[in-house]
C-alpha positions as CSV (number, residue, x, y, z in Angstrom):
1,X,4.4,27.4,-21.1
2,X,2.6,24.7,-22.8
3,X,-0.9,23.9,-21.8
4,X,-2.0,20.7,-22.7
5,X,-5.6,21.5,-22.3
6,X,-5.0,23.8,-25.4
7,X,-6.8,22.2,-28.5
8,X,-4.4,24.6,-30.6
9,X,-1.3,23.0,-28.8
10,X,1.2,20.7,-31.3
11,X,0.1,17.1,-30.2
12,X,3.4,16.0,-30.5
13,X,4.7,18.6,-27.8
14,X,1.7,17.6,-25.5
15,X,2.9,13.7,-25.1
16,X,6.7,14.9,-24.9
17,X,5.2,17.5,-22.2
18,X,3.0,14.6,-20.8
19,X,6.4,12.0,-20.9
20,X,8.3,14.4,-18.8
21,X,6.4,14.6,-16.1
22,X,5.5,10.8,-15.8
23,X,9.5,10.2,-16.6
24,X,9.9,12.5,-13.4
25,X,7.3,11.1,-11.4
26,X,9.2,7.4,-12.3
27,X,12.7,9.0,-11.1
28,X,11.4,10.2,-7.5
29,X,10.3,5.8,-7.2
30,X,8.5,3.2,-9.4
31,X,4.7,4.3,-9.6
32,X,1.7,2.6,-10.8
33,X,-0.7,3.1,-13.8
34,X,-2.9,4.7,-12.5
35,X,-0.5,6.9,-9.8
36,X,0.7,8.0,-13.4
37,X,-2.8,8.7,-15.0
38,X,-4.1,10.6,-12.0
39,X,-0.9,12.6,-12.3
40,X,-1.2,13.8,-15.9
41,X,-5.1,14.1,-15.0
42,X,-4.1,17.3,-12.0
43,X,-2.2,18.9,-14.8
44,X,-5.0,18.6,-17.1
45,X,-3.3,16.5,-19.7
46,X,-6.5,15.4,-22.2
47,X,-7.7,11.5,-21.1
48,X,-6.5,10.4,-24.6
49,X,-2.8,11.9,-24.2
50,X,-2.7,10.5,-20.6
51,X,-3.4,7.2,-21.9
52,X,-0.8,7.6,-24.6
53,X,1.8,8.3,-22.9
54,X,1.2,5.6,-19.7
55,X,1.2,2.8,-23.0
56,X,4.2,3.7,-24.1
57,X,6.1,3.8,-20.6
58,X,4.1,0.4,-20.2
59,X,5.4,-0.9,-23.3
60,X,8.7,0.0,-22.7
61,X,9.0,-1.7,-19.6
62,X,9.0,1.5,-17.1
63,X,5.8,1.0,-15.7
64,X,4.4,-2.3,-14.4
65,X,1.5,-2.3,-12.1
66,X,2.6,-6.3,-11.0
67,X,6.0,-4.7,-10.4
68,X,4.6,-1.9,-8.3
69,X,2.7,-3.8,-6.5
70,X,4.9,-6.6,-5.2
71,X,7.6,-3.7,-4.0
72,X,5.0,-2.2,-2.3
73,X,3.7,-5.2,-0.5
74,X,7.4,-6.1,0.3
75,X,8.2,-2.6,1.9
76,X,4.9,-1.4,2.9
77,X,4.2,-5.1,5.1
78,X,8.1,-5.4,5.9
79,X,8.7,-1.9,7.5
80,X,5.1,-1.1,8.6
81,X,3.8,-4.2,9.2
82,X,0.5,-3.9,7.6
83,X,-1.9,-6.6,7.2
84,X,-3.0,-7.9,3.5
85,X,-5.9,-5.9,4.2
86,X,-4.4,-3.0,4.5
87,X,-2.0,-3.5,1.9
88,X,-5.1,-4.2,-0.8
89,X,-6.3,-1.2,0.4
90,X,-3.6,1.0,-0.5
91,X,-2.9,-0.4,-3.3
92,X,-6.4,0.3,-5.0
93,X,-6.0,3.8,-4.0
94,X,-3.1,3.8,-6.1
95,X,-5.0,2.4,-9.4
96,X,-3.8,-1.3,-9.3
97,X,-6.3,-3.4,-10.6
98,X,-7.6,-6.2,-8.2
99,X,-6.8,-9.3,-10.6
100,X,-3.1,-7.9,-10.4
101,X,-4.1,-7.2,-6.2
102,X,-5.1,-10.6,-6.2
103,X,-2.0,-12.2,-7.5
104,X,0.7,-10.1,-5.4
105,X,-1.2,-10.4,-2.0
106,X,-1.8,-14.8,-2.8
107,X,2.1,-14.9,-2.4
108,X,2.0,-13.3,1.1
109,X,2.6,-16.1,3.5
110,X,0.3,-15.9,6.1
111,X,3.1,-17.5,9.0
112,X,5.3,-14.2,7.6
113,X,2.4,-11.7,8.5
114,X,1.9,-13.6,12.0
115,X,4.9,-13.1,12.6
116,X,5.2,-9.5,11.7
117,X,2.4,-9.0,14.1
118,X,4.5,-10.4,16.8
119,X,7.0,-7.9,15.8
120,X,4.9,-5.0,16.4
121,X,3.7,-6.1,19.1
122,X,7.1,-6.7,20.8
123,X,8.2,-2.9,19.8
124,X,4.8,-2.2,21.4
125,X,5.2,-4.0,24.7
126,X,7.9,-1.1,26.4
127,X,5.2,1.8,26.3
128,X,2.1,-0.6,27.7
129,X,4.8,-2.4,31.2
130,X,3.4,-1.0,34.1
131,X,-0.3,-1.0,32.8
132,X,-3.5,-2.9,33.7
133,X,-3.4,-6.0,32.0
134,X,-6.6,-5.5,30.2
135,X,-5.7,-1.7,29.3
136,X,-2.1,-3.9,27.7
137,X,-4.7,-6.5,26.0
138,X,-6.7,-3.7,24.3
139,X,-3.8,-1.4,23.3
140,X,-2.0,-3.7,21.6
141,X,-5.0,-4.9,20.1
142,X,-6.2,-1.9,19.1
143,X,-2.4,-0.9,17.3
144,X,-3.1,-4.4,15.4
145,X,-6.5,-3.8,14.3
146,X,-5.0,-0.1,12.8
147,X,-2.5,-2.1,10.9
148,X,-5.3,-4.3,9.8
149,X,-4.9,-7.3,11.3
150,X,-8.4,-9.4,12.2
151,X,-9.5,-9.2,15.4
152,X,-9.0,-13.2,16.1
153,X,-5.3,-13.0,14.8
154,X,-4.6,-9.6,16.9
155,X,-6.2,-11.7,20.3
156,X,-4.0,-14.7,19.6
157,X,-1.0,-12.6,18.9
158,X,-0.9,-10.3,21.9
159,X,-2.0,-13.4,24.7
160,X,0.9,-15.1,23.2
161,X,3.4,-11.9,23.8
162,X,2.2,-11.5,26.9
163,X,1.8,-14.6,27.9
164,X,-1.6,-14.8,29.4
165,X,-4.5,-17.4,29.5
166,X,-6.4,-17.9,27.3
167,X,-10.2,-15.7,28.3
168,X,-12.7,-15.9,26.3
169,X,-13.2,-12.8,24.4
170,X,-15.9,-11.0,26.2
171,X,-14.8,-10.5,29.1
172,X,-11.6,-8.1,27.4
């Protein structure tokens, strides 16, 4: 077995080694640059190799952080419902840079990710009937604020499902 760590190993055979197992990584889903570095990096492929082979895959067309990203903001937001925050969040933990961030999350319309809100909260709504109205107010709240939504937004959102007043804040 090759061991890319090996400083006696055929260079050559070290990208090819390096290419396979980003070309893997690529089949299970689309990844990001830096999914791919940190990837090589576990199985101890040098920095320098790493970087090789992500350029090539790069200049190839078979890895494209923009491209990552905007999937992931499309299925992450769409079938989770996460907030931009959230969404920026995850994707630095994957290695996108945050000019690329930046771009992907200014196309998110804002009246889309109200209205996912108002989706969750909906799907929400069966497991809080029956309950104290403030104990409904704070759940669904609270389920908002995990998917990142501000705290304003979430308010707004849930008085509108459930159709109260409007209180001021401190007294929820």
């Amino acid at each position: 077995m090759l061991d890319p760590a090996d400083p006696d190993a055929d260079p050559r055979a070290v990208v090819v080694a390096g290419r396979t197992i980003a070309m893997d990584r690529l089949a299970a889903r689309d990844r990001s640059r830096g999914e791919l570095l940190e990837a090589l990096a576990r199985r101890k492929f040098p920095e320098d190799v790493a970087t090789v082979v992500v350029d090539q895959l790069q200049s190839e067309g078979l890895v494209d952080d923009e491209r990552f990203a905007r999937a992931w903001v499309d299925q992450r937001g769409r079938t989770k419902g996460l907030a931009a925050s959230v969404l920026r969040m995850e994707l630095r933990r994957k290695g996108v840079a945050d000019d690329v961030i930046d771009t992907v999350l200014d196309d998110v319309d804002p009246g889309e990710e109200r209205q996912a809100a108002h989706r969750l909260v909906q799907r929400k709504l069966r497991s809080v009937q029956g309950l104290d109205p403030s104990v409904q107010v704070r759940r669904l709240t609270a389920m908002l604020a995990r998917k990142g939504y501000a705290p304003q937004v979430a308010f707004d959102v849930v008085r509108e499902e459930l159709g109260a007043e409007a209180e001021p804040l401190e007294s929820m």
